[in-house]
C-alpha positions in Angstrom: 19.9 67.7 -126.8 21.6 69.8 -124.4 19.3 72.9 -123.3 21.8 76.2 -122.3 20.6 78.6 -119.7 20.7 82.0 -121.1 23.7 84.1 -120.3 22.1 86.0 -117.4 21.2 83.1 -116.2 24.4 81.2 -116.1 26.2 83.7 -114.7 23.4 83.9 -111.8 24.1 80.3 -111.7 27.5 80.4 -111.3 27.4 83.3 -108.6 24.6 80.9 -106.5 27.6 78.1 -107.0 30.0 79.8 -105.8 28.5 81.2 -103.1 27.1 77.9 -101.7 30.6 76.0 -102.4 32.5 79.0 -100.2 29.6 78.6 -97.3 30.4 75.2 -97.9 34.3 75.3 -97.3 34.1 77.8 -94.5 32.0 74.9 -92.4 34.2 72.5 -93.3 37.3 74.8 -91.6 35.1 75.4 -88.7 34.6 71.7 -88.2 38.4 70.6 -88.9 39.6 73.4 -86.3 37.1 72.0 -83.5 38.8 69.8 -81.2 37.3 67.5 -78.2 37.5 68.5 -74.8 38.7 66.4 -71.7 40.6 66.9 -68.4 42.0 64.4 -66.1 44.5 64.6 -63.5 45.8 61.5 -60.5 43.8 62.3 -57.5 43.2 64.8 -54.5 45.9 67.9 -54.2 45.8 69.2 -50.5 47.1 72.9 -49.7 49.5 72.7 -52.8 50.0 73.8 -56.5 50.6 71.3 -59.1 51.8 72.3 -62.2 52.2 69.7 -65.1 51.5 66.4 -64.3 53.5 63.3 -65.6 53.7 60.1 -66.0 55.2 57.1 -67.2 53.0 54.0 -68.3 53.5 50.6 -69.0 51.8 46.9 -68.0 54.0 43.6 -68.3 53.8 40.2 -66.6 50.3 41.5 -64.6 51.7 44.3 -63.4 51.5 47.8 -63.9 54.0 50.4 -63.1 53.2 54.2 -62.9 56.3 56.4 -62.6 54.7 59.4 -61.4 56.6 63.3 -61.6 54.5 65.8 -59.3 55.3 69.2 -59.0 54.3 69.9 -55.1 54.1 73.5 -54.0 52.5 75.1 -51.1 50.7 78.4 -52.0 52.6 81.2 -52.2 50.6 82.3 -49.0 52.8 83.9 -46.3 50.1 84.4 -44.0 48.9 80.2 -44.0 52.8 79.5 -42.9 54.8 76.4 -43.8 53.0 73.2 -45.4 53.8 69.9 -46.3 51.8 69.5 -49.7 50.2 66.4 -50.4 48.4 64.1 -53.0 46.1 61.1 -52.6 46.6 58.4 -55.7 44.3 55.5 -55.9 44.8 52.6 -57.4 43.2 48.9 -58.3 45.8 46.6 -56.0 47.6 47.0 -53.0 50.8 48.8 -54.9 54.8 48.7 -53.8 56.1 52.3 -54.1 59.5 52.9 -54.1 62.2 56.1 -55.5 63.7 56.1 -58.7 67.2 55.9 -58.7 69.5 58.8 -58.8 70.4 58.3 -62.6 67.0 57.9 -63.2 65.3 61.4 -62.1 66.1 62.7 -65.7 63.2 60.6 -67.0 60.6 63.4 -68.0 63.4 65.5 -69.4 64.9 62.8 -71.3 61.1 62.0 -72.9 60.0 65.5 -73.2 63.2 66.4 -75.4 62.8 63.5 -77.3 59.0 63.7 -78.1 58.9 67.4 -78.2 56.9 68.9 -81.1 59.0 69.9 -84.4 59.1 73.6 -84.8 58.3 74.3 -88.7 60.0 77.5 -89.8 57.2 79.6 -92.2 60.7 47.3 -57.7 59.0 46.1 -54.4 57.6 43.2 -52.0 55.2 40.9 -53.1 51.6 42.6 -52.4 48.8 40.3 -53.8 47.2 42.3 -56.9 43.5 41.6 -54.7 43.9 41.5 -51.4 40.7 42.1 -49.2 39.8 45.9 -48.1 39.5 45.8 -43.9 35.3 45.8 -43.0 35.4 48.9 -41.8 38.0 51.9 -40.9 41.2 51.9 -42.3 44.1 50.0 -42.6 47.7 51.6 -43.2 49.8 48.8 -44.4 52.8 50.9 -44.4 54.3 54.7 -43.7 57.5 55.4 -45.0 59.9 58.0 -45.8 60.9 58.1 -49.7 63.2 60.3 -51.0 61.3 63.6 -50.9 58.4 61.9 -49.8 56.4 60.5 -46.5 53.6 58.1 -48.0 51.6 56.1 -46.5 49.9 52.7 -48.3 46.6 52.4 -47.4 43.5 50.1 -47.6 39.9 51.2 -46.4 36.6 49.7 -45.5 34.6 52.7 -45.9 34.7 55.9 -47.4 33.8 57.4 -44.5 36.4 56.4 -42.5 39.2 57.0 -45.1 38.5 60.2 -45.5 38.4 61.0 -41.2 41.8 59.3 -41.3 43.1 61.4 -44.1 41.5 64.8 -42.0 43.1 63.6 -38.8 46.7 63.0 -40.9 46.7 66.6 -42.1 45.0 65.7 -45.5 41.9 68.0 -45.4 39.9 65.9 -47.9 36.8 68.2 -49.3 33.3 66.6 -48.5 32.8 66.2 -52.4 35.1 63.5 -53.3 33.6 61.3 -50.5 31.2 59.9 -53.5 34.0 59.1 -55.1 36.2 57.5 -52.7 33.0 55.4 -51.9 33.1 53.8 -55.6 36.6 53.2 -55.4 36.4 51.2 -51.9 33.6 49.5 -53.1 35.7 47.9 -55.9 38.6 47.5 -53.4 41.3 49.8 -54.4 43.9 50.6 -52.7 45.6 54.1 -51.7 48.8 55.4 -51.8 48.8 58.9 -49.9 51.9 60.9 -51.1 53.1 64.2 -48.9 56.2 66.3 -48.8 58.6 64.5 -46.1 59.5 68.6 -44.8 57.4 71.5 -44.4 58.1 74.2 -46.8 56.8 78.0 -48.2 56.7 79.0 -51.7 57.7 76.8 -55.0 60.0 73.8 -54.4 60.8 73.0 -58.1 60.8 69.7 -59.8 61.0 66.8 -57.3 61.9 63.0 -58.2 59.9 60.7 -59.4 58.1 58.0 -58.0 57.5 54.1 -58.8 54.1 53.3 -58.4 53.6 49.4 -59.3 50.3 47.0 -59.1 48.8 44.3 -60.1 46.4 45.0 -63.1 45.0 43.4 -66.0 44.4 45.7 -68.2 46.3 49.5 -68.4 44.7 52.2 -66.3 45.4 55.8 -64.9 43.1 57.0 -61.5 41.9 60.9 -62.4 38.3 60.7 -60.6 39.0 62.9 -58.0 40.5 65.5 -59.8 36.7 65.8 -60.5 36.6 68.0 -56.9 39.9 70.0 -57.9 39.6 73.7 -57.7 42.2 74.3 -60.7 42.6 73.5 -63.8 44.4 70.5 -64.5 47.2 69.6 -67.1 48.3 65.8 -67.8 51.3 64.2 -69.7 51.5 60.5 -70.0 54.1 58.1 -71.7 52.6 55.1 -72.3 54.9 52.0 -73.3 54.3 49.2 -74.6 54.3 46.7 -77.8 51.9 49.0 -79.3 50.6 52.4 -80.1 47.5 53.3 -77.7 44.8 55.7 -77.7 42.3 57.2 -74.8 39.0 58.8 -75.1 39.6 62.9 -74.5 43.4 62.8 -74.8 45.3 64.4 -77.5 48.4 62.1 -79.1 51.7 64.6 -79.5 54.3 61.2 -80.4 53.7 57.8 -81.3 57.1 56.0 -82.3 59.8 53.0 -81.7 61.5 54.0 -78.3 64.9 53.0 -80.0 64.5 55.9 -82.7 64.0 57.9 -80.1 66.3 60.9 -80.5 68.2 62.5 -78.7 68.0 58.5 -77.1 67.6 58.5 -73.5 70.7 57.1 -71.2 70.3 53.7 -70.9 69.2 53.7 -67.3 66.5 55.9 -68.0 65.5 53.4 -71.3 64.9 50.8 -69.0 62.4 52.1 -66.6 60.4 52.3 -70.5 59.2 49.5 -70.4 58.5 48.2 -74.4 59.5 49.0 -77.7 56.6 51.3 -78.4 56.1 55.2 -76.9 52.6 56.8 -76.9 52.6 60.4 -75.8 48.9 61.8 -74.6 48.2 64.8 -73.0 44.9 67.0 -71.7 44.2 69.8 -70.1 41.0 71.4 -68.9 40.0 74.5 -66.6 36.7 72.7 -65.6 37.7 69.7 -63.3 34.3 68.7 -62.9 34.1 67.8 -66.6 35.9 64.5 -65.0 34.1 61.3 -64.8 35.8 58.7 -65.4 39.4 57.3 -64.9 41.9 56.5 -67.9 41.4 53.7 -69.7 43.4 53.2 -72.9 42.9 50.8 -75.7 45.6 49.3 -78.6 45.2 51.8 -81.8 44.3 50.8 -84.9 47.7 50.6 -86.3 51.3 51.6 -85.0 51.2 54.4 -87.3 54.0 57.1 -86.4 53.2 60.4 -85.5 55.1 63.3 -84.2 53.5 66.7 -83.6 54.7 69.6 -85.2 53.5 73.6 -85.0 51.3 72.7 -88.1 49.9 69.9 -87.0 49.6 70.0 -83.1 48.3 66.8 -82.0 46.1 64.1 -83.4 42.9 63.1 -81.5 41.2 59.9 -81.2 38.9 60.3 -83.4 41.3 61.7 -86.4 43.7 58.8 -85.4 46.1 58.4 -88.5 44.6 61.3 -90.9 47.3 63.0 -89.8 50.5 64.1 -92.5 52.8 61.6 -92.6 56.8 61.8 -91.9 58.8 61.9 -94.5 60.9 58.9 -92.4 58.1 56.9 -92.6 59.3 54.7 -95.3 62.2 53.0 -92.8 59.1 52.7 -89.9 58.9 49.1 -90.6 62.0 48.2 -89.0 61.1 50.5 -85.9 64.1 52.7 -87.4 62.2 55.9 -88.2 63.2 58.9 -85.7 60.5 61.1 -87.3 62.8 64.1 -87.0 61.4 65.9 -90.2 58.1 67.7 -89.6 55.4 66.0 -90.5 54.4 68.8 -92.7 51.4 71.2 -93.4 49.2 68.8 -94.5 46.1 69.9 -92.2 44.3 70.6 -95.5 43.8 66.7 -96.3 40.9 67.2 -93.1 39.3 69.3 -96.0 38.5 66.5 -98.7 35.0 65.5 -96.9 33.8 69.4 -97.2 34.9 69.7 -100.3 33.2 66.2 -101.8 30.1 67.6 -99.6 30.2 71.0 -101.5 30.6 70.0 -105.0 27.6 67.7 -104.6 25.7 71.0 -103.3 26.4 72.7 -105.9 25.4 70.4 -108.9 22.5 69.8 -106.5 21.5 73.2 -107.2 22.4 73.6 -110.8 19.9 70.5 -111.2 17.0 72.3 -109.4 17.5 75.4 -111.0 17.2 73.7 -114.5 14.2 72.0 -113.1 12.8 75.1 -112.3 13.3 76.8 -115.2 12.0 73.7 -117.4 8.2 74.1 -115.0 
């Protein structure tokens, strides 16, 4: 026999319920909202701004290829005079760097427009991927002028001595990212120290890409020594490759078949993507020092699309494929899907743990209440 609670008491009951089951739902908002944190940017900056950061992924054969877009501007200082702004990339092998051709600066453009979040209305000589670091000092294995550029290839013995070379060249290396230069010697990267070819004031725009290309076994993008940056730092990468990838701290804004891309790139541009498979990531931080570690990514569970949208922002690694899914992706299969509808305002399926967690509150209470009442 059932027992009923007298009416005063049910509607006590009920208000309890209620209250705990809207406690309940306004953790379970807090939680969905909360996003990780991360930063990460290439390397070292010396007496320039850098504004967005991007770059261009992709591993085939035992070799990986970073085509790298900096934005190098000396501070808009008139008293400190012309500068040549510069950047220090390491990397795991002695690397080939060469321009991209002149058909081919349109790459981050091309990608950005085609990745872009949906707006909801409401080459080189043969290097040797492991050749020895010098015993000591510092070996330049070449200096070049490249396009915009004068970089130098390097290869050091000790830390030390890399970085009084790199204050002797004009690249005032601070004392804090001799740790981390020491790390990277030890496991016998390489550098590739990247400077303005002419001296210049103020904001130089948008300069041409790079071709950064190593041997590697496995996919990786340097960011330690961002760790001794004194601004914030903002990241882009393209990742190709057969599949979709993930990295710890990085948001994903596009995952999708480079051949629905739309508007599709111009075929000289498609071919420096190298696969059939686009990952976008991005991060951004204002505390550099949050940095330590570089970029290592790893093959995501499933090539499930994805396409950001102003509902649904980005999708992190650890809420990989809870995301809404495109109303395209019935024709995914055949990598056909351009994922130009929005993915929708589907946030709210982040909810359904809370909710599950809330209704069992509240009979849990219902059932303590009777308890009580029965003693």
């Amino acid at each position: 026999m059932l027992r009923s609670f007298p009416a005063p008491a049910r509607r006590r009951s009920v208000t309890g319920a209620l209250g705990v089951l809207l406690l309940a739902l306004a953790l379970t908002a807090v939680l969905a909202a909360a996003r990780p944190a991360g930063a990460c940017a290439c390397g070292i900056a010396y007496g320039s701004k850098v504004g967005t950061e991007r770059a261009l992924l992709s591993l085939q054969d035992g070799r990986e290829e970073i085509v790298l877009g900096l934005d190098l501007a000396a501070p808009d200082d008139p008293s400190s005079g012309p500068r040549r702004p510069a950047v220090l990339l390491p990397v795991p092998a002695t690397p080939t760097v060469s321009a991209v051709a002149e058909d081919q600066k349109s790459v981050f453009q091309d990608l950005e427009l085609a990745t872009r979040p949906i707006v909801v209305q409401r080459s080189g000589d043969g290097d040797g991927a492991t050749a020895g670091a010098p015993r000591g000092g510092v070996s330049v294995l070449s200096r070049e002028r490249i396009g915009d550029y004068d970089v130098s290839r390097l290869r050091a013995g000790d830390a030390g001595a890399l970085r009084r070379w790199l204050n002797r060249g004009g690249y005032a290396t601070p004392a804090a990212a001799e740790p981390v230069l020491r790390d990277y010697v030890a496991r016998g990267w390489a550098f590739v120290a990247i400077r303005l070819a002419d001296r210049v004031r103020g904001d130089t725009g948008t300069l041409s890409p790079l071709r950064v290309s190593f041997a590697a076994r496995s996919l990786v993008y340097p960011l330690r020594l961002s760790a001794v940056s004194q601004r914030p730092v903002d990241v882009q990468l393209y990742v190709a490759g057969e599949h979709r990838v993930v990295a710890t701290g990085f948001n994903t804004y596009f995952a999708g078949f480079v051949s629905a891309l739309r508007p599709a790139p111009p075929a000289e541009v498609r071919s420096l993507v190298r696969g059939r498979y686009l990952t976008r990531l991005g991060i951004a931080s204002s505390d550099p020092k949050a940095i330590t570690s570089d970029v290592h990514f790893r093959e995501g569970v499933s090539d499930r699309l994805f396409r950001a949208s102003t509902d649904y922002p980005y999708e992190t690694v650890e809420n990989f494929a809870r995301g809404p899914l495109p109303s395209a992706l019935v024709t995914a299969k055949t990598g056909d899907s351009t994922l130009e509808d929005a993915p929708g305002g589907a946030a709210w399926l982040l909810l359904f743990p809370g909710i599950a967690l809330a209704v069992l509150l509240v009979f849990g209470v219902l059932r303590l209440r009777e308890r009580l009442r029965r003693g």
